[in-house]
VOMAR-863615 format. One record per residue (C-alpha): x negated, z negated, y negated; residue number from 0. Coordinates in pm, whole numbers, padded with zeros to 5 digits, always signed. Last residue first. Layout:
<lummis>
x;z;y;n
X;Z;Y;NUM
...
</lummis>
This chain:
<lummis>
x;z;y;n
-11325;-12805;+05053;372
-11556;-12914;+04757;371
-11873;-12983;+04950;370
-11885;-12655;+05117;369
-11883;-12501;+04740;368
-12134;-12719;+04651;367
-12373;-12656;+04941;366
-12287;-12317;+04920;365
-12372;-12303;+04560;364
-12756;-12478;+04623;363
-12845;-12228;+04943;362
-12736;-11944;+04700;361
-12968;-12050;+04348;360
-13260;-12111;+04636;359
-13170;-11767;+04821;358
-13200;-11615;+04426;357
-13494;-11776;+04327;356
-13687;-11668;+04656;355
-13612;-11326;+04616;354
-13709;-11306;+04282;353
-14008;-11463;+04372;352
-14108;-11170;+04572;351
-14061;-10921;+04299;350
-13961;-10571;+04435;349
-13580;-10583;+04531;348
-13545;-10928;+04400;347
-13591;-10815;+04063;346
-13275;-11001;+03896;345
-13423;-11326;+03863;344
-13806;-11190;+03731;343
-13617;-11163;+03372;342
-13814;-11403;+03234;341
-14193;-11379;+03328;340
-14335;-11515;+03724;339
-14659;-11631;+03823;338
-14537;-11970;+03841;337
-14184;-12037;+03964;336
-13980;-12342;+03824;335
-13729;-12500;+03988;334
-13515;-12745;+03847;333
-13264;-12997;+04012;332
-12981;-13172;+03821;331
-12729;-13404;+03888;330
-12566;-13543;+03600;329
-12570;-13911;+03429;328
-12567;-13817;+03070;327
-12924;-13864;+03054;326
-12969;-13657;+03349;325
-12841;-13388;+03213;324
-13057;-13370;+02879;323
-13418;-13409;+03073;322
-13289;-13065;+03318;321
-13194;-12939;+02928;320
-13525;-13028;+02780;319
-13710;-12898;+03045;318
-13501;-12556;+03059;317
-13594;-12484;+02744;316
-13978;-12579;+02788;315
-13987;-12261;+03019;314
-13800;-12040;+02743;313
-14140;-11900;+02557;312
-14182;-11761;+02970;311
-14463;-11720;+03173;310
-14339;-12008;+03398;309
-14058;-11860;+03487;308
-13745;-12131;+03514;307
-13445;-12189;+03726;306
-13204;-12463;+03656;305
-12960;-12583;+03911;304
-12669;-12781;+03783;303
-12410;-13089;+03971;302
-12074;-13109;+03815;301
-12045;-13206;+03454;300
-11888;-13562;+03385;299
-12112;-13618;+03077;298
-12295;-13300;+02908;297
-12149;-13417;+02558;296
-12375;-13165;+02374;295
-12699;-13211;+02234;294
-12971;-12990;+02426;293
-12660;-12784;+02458;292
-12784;-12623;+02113;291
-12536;-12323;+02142;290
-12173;-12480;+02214;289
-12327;-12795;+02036;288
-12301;-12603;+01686;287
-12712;-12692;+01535;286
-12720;-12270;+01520;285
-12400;-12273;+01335;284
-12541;-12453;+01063;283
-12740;-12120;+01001;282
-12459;-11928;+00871;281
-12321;-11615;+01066;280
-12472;-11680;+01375;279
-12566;-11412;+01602;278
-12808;-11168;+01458;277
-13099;-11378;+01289;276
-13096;-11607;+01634;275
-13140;-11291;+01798;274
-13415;-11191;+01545;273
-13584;-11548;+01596;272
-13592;-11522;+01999;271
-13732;-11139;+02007;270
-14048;-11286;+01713;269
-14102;-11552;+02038;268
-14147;-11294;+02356;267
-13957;-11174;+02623;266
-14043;-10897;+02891;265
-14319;-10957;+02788;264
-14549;-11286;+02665;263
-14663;-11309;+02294;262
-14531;-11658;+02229;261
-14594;-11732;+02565;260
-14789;-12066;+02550;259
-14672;-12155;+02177;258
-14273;-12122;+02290;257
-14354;-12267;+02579;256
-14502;-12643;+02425;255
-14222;-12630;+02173;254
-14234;-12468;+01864;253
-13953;-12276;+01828;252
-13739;-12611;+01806;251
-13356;-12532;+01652;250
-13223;-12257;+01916;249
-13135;-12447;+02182;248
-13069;-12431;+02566;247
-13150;-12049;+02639;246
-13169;-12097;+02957;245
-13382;-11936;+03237;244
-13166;-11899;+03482;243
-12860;-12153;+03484;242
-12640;-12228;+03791;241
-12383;-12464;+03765;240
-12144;-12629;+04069;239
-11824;-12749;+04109;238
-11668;-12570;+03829;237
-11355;-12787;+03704;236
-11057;-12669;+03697;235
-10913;-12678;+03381;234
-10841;-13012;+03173;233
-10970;-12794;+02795;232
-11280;-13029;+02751;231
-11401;-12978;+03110;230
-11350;-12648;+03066;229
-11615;-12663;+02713;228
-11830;-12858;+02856;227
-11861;-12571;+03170;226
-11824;-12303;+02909;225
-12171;-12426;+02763;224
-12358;-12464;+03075;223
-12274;-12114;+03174;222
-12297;-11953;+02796;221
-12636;-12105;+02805;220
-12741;-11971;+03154;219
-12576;-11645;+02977;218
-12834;-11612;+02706;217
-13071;-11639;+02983;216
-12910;-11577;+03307;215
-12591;-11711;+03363;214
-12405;-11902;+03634;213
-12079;-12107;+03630;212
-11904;-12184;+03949;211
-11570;-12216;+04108;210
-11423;-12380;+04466;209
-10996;-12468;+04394;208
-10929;-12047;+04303;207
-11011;-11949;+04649;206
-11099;-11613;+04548;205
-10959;-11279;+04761;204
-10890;-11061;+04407;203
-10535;-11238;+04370;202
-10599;-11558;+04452;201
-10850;-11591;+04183;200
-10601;-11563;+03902;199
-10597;-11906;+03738;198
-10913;-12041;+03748;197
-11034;-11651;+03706;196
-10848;-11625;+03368;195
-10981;-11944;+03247;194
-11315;-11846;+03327;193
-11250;-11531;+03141;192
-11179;-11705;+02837;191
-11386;-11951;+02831;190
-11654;-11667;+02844;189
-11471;-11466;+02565;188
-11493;-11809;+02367;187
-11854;-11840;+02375;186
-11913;-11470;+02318;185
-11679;-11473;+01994;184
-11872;-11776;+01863;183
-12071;-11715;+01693;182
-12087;-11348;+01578;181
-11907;-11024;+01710;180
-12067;-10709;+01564;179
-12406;-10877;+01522;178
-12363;-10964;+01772;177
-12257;-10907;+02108;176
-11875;-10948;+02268;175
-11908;-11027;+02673;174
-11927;-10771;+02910;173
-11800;-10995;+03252;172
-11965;-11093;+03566;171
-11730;-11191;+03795;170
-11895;-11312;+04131;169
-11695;-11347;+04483;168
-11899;-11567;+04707;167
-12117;-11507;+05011;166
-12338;-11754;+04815;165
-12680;-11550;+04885;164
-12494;-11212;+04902;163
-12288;-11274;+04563;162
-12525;-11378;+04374;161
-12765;-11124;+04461;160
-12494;-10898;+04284;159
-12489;-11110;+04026;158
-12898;-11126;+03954;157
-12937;-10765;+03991;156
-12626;-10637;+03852;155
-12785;-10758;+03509;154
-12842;-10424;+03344;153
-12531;-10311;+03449;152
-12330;-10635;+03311;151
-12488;-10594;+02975;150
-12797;-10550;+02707;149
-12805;-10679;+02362;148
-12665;-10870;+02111;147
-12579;-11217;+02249;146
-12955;-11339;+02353;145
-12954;-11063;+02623;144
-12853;-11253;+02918;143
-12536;-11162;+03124;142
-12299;-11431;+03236;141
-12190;-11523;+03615;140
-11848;-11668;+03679;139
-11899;-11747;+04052;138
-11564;-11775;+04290;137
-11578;-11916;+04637;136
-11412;-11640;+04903;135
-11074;-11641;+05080;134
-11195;-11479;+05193;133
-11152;-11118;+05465;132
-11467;-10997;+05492;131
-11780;-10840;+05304;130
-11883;-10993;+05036;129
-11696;-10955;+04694;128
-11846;-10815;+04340;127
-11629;-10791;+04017;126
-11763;-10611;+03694;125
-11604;-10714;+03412;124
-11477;-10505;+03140;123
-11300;-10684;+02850;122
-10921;-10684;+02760;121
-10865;-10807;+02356;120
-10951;-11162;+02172;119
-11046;-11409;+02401;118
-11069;-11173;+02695;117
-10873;-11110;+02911;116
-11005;-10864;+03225;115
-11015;-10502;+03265;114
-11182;-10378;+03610;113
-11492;-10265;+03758;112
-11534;-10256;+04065;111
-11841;-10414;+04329;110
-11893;-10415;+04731;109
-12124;-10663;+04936;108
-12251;-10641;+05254;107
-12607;-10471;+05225;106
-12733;-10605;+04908;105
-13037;-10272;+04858;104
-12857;-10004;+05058;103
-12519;-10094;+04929;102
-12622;-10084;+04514;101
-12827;-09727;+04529;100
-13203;-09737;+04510;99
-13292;-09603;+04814;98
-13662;-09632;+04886;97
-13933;-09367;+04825;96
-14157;-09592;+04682;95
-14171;-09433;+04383;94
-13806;-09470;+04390;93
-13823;-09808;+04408;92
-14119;-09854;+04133;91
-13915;-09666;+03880;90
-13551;-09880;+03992;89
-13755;-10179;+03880;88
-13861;-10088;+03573;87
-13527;-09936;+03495;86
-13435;-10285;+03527;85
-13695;-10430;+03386;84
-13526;-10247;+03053;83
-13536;-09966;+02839;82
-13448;-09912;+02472;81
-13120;-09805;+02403;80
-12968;-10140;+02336;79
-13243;-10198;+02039;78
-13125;-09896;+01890;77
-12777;-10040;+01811;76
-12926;-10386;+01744;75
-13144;-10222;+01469;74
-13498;-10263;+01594;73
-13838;-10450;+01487;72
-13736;-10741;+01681;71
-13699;-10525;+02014;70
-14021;-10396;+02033;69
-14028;-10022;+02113;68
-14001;-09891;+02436;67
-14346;-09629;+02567;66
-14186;-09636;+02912;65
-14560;-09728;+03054;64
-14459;-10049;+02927;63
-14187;-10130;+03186;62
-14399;-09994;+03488;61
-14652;-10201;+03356;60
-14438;-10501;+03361;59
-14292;-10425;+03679;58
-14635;-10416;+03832;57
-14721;-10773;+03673;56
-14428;-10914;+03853;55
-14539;-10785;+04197;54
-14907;-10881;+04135;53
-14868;-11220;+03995;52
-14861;-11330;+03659;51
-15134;-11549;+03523;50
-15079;-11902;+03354;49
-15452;-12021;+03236;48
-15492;-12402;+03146;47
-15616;-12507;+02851;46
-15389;-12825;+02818;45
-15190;-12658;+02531;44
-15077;-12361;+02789;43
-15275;-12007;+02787;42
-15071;-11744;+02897;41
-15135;-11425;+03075;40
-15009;-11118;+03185;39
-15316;-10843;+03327;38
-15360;-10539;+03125;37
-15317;-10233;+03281;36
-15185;-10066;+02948;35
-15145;-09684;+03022;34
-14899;-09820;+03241;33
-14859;-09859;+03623;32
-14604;-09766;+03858;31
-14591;-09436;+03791;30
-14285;-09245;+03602;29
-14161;-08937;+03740;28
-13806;-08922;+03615;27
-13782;-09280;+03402;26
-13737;-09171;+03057;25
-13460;-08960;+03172;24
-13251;-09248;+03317;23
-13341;-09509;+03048;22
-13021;-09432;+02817;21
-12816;-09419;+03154;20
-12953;-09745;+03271;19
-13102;-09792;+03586;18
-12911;-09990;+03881;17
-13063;-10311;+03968;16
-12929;-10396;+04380;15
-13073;-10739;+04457;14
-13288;-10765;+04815;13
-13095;-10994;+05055;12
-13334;-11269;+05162;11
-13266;-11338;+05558;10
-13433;-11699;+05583;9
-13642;-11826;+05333;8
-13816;-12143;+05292;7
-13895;-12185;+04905;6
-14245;-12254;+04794;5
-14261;-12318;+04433;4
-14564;-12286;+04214;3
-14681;-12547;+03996;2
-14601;-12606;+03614;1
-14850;-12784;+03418;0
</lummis>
C-alpha cells in the first residue's frame, strides 16, 4: 500500500501552467466544480480505499466540468484539442482572482522559445533560465502525452518549476507525436536535443559539464531512455535523472495499478492501449528496450528520482523501474504521493503535493549537480 509522503519544504515556488489556446474559450467563467462532484477513488487488490485529496480532486472537477471527450475514443488530431489539467488549473486561478501569467506564479525565472536540432529537421523548444548571471546546470525535461498528444505549453508547469527548484536552465523541447511520427522518431529527437545541449550549453548560460534528464510521463520514459541511450553514444553523461510518473513498459496492463485505477482521470487504462495503438508501427516494437526500460541495459546510469501518484494505472510502473535500477547497481529513490492522480506534477500552483514533488525533484538535482563540480 502506498503511504503518503511528507516532504520538508522551504520556499516552494508555485509552477506557472499557461491555458491552452483550444481550451481558452471553454474556460471563460468556469467554476471550480463539475456537474460531476464525485469524489476520486481507487480500490487496490488488498481492499484498501485510495482517495484523492481536496486540492487534486478540485482540479478534477474543474477538468470535467469542461464537458472533454475521452481521449481513446478520439482521432489524435481531435484528441489534442480537448482540454487539459492545465486549463484546469488556470480555471481555479483565475477564480481565485490570482494572476495567472508565467512571472507572477515562478517568480525568478524567464522562458523563449527558440529552434533547436532535431533528429530529423529544427524543433521548438522552450528554454527557461533563473535569474542571474550562470553559468547555470542544464535539465533536458520531456513532455508527457504518451507520444501523440499534448506539448511543451501544456507542460510549462513541471519545467518551469524545474527550473526554480534546481535554479537550473531547463530545455523542454516539442518532440515528433504519433501517429504522424512513429517509434522511434520521439526517441531519437530527444537524443538529439540532448546532444545538442551537451554541446551548446555555453552559449545560452549552461555549464555544459552538470546535465540532467527529466520527463513527465511519456517523457520520464524518454528521460530514462535517452540517458541509456548517451551513455551508449560516449556523450556526457547526465548526472542526475528525474522521472515523473513513467511510462516504463508497455507489455503488462495488468499490473497491480493498472487494475486499481483502470478507470481513474486525468489518465486511465483504455488512454494507455490507444497510445500504444498510435505509436509503434508493428507490435515488436513495443518489447524495443528504448520503450520497455523495464529491460534495458540500465548499468552505469547516474543516480534517478522517480515520482509516483498513487491514483495512477502508472504507480506499479515506476515500481518496476525503481526494482529495475537497482538490479543493475543504480541509485534510485522513489517517492510516491497518495491522494494525488497523474498529472498532479505540474499543478504546483493549486495542488499542494505538487509543490512538494517539485522542491523534492529540486533538492535531489542540486545535490547532483553540486556533486559534479
Amino acid at each position: 500500500m502506498a503511504h503518503r509522503i511528507l516532504v520538508s519544504v522551504g520556499a516552494i515556488a508555485l509552477a506557472a501552467l499557461i491555458v491552452s489556446p483550444q481550451a481558452q474559450s471553454a474556460s471563460k467563467g468556469v467554476p471550480p466544480m463539475a456537474k460531476d462532484k464525485s469524489t476520486t477513488t481507487a480500490m487496490s487488490r488488498t481492499g484498501t480505499q485510495y482517495t484523492a485529496d481536496a486540492d487534486m480532486q478540485a482540479v478534477l472537477d474543474t477538468l470535467a466540468s469542461f464537458d472533454g471527450k475521452p481521449i481513446e475514443t478520439l482521432a489524435p488530431a481531435e484528441a489534442r484539442k480537448q482540454p487539459t489539467p492545465t486549463d484546469a488549473v488556470t480555471a481555479i486561478l483565475k477564480k481565485q482572482g490570482k494572476d495567472t501569467s508565467p512571472t507572477a506564479l515562478v517568480p525568478g525565472v524567464t522562458s523563449e522559445d527558440r529552434q533547436v536540432p532535431g533528429a530529423a529537421g529544427p524543433l521548438t523548444a522552450r528554454i527557461y533560465t533563473p535569474a542571474g548571471a550562470g553559468p547555470f546546470p542544464v535539465i533536458v525535461y520531456f513532455h508527457g502525452g504518451g507520444w501523440v498528444i499534448a506539448d511543451r505549453v501544456v507542460y510549462d508547469g513541471g519545467a518551469r518549476g524545474l527550473a526554480k527548484q534546481a535554479n537550473a536552465i531547463v530545455v523542454s523541447p516539442d518532440y515528433r507525436l504519433a501517429p504522424e511520427a512513429k517509434f522511434p522518431a520521439a526517441w531519437d529527437d530527444a537524443l538529439a536535443v540532448y546532444r545538442w545541449v551537451a554541446t551548446n550549453a555555453a552559449s545560452f548560460k549552461g555549464d555544459p559539464k552538470r546535465l540532467a534528464l527529466a520527463g513527465e510521463s511519456a517523457g520520464g520514459n524518454l528521460a530514462v531512455s535517452t540517458a541509456v541511450a548517451a551513455r551508449d553514444a560516449g556523450l556526457t553523461a547526465p548526472l542526475h535523472i528525474v522521472s515523473v510518473y513513467p511510462v516504463a513498459q508497455t507489455g503488462n496492463l495488468s499490473t497491480e495499478s493498472y487494475v486499481d485505477s483502470a478507470t481513474a482521470k486525468p489518465l486511465n487504462k483504455a488512454m494507455i492501449g490507444w497510445f500504444v495503438d498510435k505509436v509503434f508501427a508493428k507490435p515488436d516494437d513495443a518489447k524495443n528496450p528504448r520503450v520497455d526500460i523495464v529491460n534495458a541495459d540500465l548499468k552505469n546510469l547516474p543516480s534517478v528520482t522517480i515520482i509516483n501518484a498513487q491514483i495512477d494505472p502508472l504507480r506499479s510502473d515506476g515500481d518496476l523501474l525503481e526494482s529495475a535500477l537497482k538490479k543493475a547497481g543504480v541509485k534510485v529513490e522513489q517517492r510516491n504521493y497518495s491522494g494525488s492522480t497523474h498529472e498532479f506534477f505540474g499543478a504546483a500552483a493549486v495542488v499542494k503535493d505538487a509543490q512538494e514533488a517539485q522542491a523534492y525533484a529540486g533538492k535531489r538535482l542540486k545535490q547532483a549537480f553540486d556533486n559534479g563540480r
